[in-house]
N, CA, C and O atoms as a GROMACS GRO file, in nm:
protein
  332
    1UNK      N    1  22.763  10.894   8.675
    1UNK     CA    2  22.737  10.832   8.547
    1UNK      C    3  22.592  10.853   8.509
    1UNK      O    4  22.510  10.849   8.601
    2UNK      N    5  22.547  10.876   8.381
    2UNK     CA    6  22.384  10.908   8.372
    2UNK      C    7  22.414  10.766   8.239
    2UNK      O    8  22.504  10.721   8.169
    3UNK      N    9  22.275  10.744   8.270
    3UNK     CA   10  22.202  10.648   8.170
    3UNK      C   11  22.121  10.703   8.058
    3UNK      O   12  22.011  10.757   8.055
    4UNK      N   13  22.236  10.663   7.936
    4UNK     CA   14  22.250  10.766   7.831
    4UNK      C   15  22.106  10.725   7.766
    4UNK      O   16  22.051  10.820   7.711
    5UNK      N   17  22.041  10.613   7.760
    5UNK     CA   18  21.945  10.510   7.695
    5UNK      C   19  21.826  10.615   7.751
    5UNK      O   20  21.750  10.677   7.678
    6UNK      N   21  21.828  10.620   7.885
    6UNK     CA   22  21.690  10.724   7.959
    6UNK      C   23  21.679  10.817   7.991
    6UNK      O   24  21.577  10.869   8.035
    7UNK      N   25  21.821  10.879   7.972
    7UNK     CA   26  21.842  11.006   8.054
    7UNK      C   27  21.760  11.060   8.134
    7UNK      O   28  21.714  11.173   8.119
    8UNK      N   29  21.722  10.950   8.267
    8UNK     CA   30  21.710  10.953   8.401
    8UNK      C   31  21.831  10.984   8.504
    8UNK      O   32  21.950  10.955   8.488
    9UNK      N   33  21.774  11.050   8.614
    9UNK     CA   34  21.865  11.041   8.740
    9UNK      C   35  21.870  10.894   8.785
    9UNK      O   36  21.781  10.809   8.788
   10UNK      N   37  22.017  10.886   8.824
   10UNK     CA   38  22.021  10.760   8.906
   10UNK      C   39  21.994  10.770   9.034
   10UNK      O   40  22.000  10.671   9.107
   11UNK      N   41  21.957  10.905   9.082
   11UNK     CA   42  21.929  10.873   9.215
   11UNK      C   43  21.845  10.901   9.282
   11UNK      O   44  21.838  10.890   9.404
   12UNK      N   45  21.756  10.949   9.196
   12UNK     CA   46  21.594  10.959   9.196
   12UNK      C   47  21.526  10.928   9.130
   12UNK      O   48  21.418  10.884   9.171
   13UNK      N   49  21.549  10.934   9.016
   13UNK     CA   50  21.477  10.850   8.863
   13UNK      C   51  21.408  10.997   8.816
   13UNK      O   52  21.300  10.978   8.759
   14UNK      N   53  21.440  11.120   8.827
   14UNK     CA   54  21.396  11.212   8.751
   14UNK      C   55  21.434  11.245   8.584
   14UNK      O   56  21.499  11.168   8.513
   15UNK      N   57  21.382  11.367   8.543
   15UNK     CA   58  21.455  11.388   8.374
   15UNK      C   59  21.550  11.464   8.394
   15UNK      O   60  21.540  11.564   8.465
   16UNK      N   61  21.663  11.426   8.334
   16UNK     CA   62  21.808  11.484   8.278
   16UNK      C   63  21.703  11.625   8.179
   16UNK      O   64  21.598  11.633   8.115
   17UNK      N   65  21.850  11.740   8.237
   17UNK     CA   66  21.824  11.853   8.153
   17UNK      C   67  21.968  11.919   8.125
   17UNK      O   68  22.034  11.970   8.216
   18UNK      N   69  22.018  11.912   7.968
   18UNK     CA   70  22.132  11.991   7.944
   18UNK      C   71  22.162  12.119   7.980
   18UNK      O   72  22.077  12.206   7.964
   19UNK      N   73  22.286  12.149   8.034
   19UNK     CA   74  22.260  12.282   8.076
   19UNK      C   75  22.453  12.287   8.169
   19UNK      O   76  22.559  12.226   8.156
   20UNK      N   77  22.405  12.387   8.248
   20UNK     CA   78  22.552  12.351   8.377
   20UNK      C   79  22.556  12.396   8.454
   20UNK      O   80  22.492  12.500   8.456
   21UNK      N   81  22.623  12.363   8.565
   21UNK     CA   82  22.583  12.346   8.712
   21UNK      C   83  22.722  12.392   8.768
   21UNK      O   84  22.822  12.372   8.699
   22UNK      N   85  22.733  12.456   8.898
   22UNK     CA   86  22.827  12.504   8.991
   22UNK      C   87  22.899  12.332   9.076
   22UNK      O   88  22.823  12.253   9.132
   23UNK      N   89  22.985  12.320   9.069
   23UNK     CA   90  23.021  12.204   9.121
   23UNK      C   91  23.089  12.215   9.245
   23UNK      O   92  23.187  12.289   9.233
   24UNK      N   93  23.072  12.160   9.387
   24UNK     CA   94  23.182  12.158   9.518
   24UNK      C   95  23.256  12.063   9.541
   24UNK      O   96  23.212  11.948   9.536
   25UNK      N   97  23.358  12.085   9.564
   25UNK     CA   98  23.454  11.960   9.615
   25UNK      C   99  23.538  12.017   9.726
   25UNK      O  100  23.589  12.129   9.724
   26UNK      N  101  23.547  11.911   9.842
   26UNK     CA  102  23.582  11.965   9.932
   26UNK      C  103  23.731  11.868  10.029
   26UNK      O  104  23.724  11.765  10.096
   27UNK      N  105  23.813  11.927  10.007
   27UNK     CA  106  23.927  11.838  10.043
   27UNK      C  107  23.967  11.887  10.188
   27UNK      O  108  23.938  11.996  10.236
   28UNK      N  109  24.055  11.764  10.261
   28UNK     CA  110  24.109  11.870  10.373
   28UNK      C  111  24.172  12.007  10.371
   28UNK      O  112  24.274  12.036  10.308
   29UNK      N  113  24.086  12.108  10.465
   29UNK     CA  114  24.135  12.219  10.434
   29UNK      C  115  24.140  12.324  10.337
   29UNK      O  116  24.205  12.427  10.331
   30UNK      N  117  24.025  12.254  10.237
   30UNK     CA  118  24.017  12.334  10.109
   30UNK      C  119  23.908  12.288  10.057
   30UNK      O  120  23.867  12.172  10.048
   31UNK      N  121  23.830  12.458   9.999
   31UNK     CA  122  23.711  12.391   9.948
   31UNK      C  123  23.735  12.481   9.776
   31UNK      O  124  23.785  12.585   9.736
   32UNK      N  125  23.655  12.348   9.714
   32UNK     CA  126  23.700  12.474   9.599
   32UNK      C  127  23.544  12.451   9.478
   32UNK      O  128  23.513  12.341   9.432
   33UNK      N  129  23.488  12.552   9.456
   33UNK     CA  130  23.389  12.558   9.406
   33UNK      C  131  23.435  12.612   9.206
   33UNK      O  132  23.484  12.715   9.158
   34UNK      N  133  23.397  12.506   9.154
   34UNK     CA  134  23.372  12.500   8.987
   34UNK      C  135  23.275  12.540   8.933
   34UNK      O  136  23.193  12.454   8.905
   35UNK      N  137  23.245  12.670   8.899
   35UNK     CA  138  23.096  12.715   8.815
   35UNK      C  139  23.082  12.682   8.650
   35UNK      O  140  23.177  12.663   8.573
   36UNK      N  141  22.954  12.679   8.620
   36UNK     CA  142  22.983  12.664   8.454
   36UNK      C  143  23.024  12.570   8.442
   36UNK      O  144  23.107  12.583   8.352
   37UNK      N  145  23.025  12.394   8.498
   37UNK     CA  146  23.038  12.302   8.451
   37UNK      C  147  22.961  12.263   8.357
   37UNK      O  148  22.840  12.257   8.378
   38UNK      N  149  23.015  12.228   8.233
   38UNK     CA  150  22.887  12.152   8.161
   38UNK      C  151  22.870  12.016   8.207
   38UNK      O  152  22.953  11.926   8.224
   39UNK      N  153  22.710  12.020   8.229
   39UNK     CA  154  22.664  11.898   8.272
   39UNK      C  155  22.497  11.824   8.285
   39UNK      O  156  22.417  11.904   8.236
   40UNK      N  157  22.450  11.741   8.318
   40UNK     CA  158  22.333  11.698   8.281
   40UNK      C  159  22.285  11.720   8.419
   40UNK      O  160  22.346  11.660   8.508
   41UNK      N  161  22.177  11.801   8.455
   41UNK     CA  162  22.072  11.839   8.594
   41UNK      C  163  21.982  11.761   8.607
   41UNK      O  164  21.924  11.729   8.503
   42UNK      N  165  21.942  11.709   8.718
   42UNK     CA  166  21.844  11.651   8.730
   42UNK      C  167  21.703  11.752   8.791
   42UNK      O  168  21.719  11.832   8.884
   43UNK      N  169  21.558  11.731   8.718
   43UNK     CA  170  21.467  11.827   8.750
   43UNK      C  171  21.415  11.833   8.835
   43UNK      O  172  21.341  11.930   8.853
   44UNK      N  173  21.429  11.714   8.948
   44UNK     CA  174  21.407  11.702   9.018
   44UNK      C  175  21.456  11.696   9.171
   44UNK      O  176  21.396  11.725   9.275
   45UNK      N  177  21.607  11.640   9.143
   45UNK     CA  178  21.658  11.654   9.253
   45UNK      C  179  21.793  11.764   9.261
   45UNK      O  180  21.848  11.803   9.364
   46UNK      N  181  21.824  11.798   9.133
   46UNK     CA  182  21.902  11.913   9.082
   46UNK      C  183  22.046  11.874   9.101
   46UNK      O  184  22.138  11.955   9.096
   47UNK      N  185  22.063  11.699   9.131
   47UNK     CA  186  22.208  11.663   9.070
   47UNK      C  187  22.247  11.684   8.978
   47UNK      O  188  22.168  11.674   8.884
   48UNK      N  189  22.386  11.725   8.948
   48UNK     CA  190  22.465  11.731   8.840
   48UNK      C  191  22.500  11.613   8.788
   48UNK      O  192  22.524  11.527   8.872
   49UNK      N  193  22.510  11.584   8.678
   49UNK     CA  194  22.570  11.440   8.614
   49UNK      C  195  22.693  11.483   8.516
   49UNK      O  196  22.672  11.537   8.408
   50UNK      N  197  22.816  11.456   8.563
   50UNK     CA  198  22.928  11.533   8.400
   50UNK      C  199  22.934  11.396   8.345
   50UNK      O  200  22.893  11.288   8.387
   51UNK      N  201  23.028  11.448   8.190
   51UNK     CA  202  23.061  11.325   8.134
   51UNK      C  203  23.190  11.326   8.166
   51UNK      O  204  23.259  11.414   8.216
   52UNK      N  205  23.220  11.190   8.123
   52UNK     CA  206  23.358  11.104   8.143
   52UNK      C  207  23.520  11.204   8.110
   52UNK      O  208  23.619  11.204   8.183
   53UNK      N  209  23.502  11.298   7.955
   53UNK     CA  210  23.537  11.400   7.948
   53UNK      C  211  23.609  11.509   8.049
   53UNK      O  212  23.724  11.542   8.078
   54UNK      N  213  23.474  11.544   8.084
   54UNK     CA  214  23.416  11.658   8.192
   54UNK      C  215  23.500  11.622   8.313
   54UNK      O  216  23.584  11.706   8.347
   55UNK      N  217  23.489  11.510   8.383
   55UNK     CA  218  23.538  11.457   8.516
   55UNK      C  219  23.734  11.468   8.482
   55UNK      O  220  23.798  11.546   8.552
   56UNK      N  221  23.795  11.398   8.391
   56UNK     CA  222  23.929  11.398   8.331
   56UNK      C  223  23.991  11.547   8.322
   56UNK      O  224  24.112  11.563   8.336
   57UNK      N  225  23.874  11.693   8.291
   57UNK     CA  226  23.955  11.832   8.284
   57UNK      C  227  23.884  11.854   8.459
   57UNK      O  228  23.958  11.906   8.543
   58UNK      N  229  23.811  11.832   8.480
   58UNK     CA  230  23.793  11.807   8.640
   58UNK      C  231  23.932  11.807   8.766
   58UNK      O  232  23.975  11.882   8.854
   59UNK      N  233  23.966  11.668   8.705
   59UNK     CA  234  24.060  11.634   8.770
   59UNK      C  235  24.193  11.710   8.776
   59UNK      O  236  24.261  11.749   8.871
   60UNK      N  237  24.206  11.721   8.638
   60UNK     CA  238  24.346  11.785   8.587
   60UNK      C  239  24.298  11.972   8.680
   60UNK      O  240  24.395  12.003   8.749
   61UNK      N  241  24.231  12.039   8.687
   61UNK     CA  242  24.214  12.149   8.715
   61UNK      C  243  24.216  12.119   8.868
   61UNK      O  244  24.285  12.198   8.932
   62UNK      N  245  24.159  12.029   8.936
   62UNK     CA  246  24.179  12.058   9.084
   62UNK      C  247  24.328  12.028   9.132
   62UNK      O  248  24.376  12.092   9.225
   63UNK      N  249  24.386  11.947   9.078
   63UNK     CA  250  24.486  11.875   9.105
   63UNK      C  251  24.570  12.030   9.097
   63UNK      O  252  24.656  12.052   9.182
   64UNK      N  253  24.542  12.126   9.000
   64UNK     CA  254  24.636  12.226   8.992
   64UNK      C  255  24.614  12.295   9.142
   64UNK      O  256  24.687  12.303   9.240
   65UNK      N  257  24.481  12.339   9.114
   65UNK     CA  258  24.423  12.448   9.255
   65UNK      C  259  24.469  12.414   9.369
   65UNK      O  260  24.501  12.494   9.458
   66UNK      N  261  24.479  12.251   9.377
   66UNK     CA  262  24.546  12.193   9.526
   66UNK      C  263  24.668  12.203   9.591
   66UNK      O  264  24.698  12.183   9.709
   67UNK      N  265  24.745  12.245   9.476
   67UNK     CA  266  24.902  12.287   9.443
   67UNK      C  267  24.909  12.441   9.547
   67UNK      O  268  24.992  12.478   9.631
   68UNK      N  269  24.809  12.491   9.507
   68UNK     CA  270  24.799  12.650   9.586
   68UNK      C  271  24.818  12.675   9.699
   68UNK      O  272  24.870  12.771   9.757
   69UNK      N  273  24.758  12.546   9.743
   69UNK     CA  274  24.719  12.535   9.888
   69UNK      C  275  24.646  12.693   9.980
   69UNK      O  276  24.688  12.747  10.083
   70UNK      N  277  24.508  12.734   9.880
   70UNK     CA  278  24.430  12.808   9.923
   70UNK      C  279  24.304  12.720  10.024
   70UNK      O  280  24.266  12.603  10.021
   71UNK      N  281  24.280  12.796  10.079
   71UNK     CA  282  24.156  12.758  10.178
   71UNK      C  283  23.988  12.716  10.093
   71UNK      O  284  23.899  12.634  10.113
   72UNK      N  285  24.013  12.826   9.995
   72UNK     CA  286  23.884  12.861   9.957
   72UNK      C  287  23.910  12.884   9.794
   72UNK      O  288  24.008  12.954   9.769
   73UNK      N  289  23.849  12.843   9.702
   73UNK     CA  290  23.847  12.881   9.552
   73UNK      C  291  23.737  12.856   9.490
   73UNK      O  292  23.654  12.765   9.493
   74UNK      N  293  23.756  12.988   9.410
   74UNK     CA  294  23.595  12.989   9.348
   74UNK      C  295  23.627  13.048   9.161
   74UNK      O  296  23.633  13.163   9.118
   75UNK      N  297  23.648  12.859   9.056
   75UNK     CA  298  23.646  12.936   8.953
   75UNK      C  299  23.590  12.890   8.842
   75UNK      O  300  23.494  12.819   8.871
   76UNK      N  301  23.607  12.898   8.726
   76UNK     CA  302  23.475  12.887   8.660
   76UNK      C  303  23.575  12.795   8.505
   76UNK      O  304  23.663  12.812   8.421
   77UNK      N  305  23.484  12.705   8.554
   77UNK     CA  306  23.480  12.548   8.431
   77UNK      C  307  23.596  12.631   8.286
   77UNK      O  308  23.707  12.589   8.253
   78UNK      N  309  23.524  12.748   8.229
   78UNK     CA  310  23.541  12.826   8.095
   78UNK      C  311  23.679  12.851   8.091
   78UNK      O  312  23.739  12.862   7.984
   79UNK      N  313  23.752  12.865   8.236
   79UNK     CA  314  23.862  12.950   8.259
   79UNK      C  315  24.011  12.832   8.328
   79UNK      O  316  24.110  12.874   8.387
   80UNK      N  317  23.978  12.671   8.292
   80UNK     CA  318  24.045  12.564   8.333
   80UNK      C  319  24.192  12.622   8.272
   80UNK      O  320  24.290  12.647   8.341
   81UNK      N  321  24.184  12.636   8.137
   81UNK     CA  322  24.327  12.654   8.084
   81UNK      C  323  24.399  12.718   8.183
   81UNK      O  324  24.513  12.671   8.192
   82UNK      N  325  24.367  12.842   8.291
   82UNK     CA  326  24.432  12.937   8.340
   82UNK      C  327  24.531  12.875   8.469
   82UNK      O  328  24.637  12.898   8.527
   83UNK      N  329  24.388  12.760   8.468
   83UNK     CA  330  24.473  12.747   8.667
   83UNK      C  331  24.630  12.660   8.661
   83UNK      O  332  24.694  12.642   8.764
   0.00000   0.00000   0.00000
């Protein structure tokens, strides 16, 4: 969640920078890497922050990839419709 009022990190207190970030998530047995997320960076500690949005096609896209039951996936935010 970022604090839309300061757009500070919450977990360092650095400045939010628009932009997007490679995302990991890592389940049993499967890791699956999201590039081209849009999302808010922190400059300092280089967390990603998504929005509420963002997290909802998140979900819906891993939930597919998990279906695969690949080891390893590597794909990119732009290309969700596909999976």
């Amino acid at each position: 969640m970022v604090s839309e009022d300061l757009k500070t990190c919450l977990l360092c207190g650095g400045r939010l920078k628009d932009g997007v970030s490679a995302v990991p998530f890592v389940f049993e047995g499967t890791v699956v890497v999201v590039k081209d997320v849009p999302a808010e960076s922190c400059r300092s500690c280089h967390e990603p922050f998504v929005s509420g949005k963002v997290t909802d096609q998140l979900t819906t896209l891993l939930t597919r990839l998990k279906a695969l039951q690949t080891e390893v996936s590597i794909v990119s935010y732009s290309d969700r419709e596909a999976a």
